[in-house]
SERO-330404 format. One line per 8 residues: for each residue x, y, z of C-alpha. Coordinates in pm, 1 decimal, decimal comma. Layout:
BEGIN
X:Y:Z ~ ...
// end
This chain:
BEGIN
-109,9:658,7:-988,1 ~ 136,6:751,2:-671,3 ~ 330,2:456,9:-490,6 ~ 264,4:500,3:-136,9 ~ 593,1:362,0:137,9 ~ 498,8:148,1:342,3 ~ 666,8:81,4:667,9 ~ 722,5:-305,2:698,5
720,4:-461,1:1063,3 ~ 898,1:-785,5:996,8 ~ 844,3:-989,2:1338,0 ~ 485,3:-781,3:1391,8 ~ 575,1:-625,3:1681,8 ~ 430,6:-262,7:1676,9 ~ 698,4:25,7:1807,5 ~ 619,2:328,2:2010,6
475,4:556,0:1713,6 ~ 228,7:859,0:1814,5 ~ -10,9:735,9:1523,4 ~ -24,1:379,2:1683,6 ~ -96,0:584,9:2048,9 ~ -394,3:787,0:1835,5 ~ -501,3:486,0:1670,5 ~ -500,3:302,7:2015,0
-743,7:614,8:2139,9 ~ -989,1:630,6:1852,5 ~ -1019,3:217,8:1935,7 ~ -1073,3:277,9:2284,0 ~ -1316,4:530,0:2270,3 ~ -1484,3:301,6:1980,8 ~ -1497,9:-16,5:2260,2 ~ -1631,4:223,8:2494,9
-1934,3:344,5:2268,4 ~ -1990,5:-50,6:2152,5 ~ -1991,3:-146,6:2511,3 ~ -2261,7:168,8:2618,9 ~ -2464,7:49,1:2308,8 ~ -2460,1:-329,0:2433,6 ~ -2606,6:-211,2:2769,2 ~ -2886,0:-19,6:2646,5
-3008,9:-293,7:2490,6 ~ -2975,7:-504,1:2870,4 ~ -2661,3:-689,6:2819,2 ~ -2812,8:-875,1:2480,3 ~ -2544,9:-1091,6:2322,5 ~ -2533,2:-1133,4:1939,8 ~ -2540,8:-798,8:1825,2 ~ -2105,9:-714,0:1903,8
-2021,9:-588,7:1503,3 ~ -2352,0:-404,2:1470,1 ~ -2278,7:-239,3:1772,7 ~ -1918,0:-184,8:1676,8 ~ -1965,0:-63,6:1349,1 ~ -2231,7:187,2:1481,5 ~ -2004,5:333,8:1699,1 ~ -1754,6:386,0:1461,1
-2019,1:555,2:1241,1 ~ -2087,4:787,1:1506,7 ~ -1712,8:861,1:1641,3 ~ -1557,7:886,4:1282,8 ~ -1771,1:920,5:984,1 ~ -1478,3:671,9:785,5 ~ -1566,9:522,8:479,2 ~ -1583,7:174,5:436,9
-1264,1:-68,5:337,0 ~ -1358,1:-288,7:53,7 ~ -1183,5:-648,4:64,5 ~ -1060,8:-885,6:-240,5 ~ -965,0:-1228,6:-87,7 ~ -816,3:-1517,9:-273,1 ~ -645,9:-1840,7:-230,4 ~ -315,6:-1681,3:-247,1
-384,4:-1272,2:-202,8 ~ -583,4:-990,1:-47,4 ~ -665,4:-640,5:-185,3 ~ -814,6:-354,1:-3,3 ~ -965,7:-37,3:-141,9 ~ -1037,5:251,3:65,0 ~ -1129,9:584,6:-45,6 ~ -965,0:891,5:45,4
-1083,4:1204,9:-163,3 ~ -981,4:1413,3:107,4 ~ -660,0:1310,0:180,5 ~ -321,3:1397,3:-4,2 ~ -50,3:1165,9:-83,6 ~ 220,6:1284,9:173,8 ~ -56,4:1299,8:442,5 ~ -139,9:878,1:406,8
118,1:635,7:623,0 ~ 99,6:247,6:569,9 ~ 197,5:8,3:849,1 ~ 183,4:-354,1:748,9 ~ 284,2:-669,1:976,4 ~ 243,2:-1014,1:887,6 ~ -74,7:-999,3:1061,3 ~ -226,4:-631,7:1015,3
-235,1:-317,4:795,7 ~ -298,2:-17,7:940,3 ~ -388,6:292,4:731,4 ~ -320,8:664,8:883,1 ~ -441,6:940,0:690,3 ~ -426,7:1326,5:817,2 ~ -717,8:1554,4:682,2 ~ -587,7:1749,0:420,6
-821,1:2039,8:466,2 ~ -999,4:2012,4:829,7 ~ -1149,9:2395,0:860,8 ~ -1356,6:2287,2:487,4 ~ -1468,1:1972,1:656,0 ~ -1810,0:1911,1:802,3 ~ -1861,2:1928,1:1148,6 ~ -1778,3:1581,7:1287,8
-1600,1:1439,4:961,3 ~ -1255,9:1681,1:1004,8 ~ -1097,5:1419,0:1200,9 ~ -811,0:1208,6:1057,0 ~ -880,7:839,7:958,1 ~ -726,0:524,1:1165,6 ~ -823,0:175,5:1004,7 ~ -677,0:-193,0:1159,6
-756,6:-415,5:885,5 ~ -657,8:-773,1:1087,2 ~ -542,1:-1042,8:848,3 ~ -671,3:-1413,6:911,8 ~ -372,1:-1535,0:742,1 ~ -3,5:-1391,5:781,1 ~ 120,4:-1224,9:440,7 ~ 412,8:-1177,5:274,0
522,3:-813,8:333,3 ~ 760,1:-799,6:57,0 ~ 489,7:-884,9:-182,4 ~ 257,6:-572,0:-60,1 ~ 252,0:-263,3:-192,7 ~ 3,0:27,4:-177,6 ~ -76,7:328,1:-470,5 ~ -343,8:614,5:-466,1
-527,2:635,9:-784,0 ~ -814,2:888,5:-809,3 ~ -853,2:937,1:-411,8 ~ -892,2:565,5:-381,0 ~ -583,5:386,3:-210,3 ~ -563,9:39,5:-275,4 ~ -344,3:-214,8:-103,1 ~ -249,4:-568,8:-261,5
-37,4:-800,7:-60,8 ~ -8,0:-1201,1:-138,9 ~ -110,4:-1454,1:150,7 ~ 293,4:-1599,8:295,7 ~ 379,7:-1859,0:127,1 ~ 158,1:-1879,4:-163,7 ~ 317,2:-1583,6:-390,7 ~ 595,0:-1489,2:-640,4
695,5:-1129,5:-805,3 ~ 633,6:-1107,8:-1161,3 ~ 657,1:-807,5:-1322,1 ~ 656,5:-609,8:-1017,8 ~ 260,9:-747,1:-911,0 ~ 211,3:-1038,9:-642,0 ~ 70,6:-1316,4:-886,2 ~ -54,2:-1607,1:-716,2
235,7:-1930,8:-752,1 ~ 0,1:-2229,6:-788,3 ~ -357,0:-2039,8:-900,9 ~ -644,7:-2283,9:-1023,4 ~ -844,3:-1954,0:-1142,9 ~ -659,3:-1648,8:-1342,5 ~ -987,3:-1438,9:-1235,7 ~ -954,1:-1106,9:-1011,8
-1153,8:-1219,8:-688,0 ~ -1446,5:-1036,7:-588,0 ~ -1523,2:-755,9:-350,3 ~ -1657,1:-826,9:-9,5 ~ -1810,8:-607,7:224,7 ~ -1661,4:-337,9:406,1 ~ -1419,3:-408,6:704,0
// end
């Protein structure tokens, strides 16, 4: 298992980075797509994530993040086979992780999956950036972090400071 660095924005305020101007691009062009699909189907509310999500699809083939959410922590998984260790950045903010990872190999890739993957995970709930750290095991990267306020260190692992249940929370769907 590698520890990944993570770059911690204390008051959440994003600097000028060239992988936040990228990530900004791949988001636009994502709103863009959502919006087209929206208006082929005459300006019908009620379908915004489906239409999202499909564009996504269809821009970048990424794979989906998995989310573990308790009273006092979050974990993400996110796999990234194709993707080597110096190649993966971390940006966390009290409010938002954001996950860069450069294509290791992009002339093997398939047509339309070379590009590099951008994912904005938003957080309902600002967490505690000191408790958050984020390791690639088996091309899986997995990011814990404890909700602010609710956390301690022990043994180097947010544990949760007042938890009514010991048990791992369960996956959710993909962000």
């Amino acid at each position: 298992m590698a520890h990944i660095t993570l770059r911690k924005i204390e008051n959440g305020d994003l600097p000028a980075l060239p992988v936040l101007e990228e990530m900004e691009r791949v988001q636009e062009e994502i709103r863009r797509r959502a919006f087209a699909f929206f208006e082929q189907r005459g300006c019908e509310p009620g379908h915004e994530v489906e239409d999202w999500l499909k564009a996504e699809e269809q821009i970048r083939s990424w794979p989906p993040v998995q989310t573990r959410e308790s009273d006092s922590a979050y974990e993400f998984e996110l796999p990234l086979d194709d993707y080597s260790l110096n190649l993966i950045q971390v940006i966390v903010t009290p409010s938002k992780i954001l996950v860069y990872a450069k294509n290791q190999e992009p002339d093997r890739a398939e047509e339309g999956n070379s590009q590099d993957l951008y994912r904005r995970i938003e957080l309902p709930q600002p967490i505690n950036l000191d408790a958050t750290t984020a390791t690639l095991d088996t091309g899986v990267l997995r990011i814990t972090t404890a909700k602010a306020g609710r956390s301690s260190r022990i043994n180097g692992r947010a544990k949760a400071a007042n938890s009514r249940n010991s048990a791992r929370p369960r996956f959710r769907g993909g962000v």
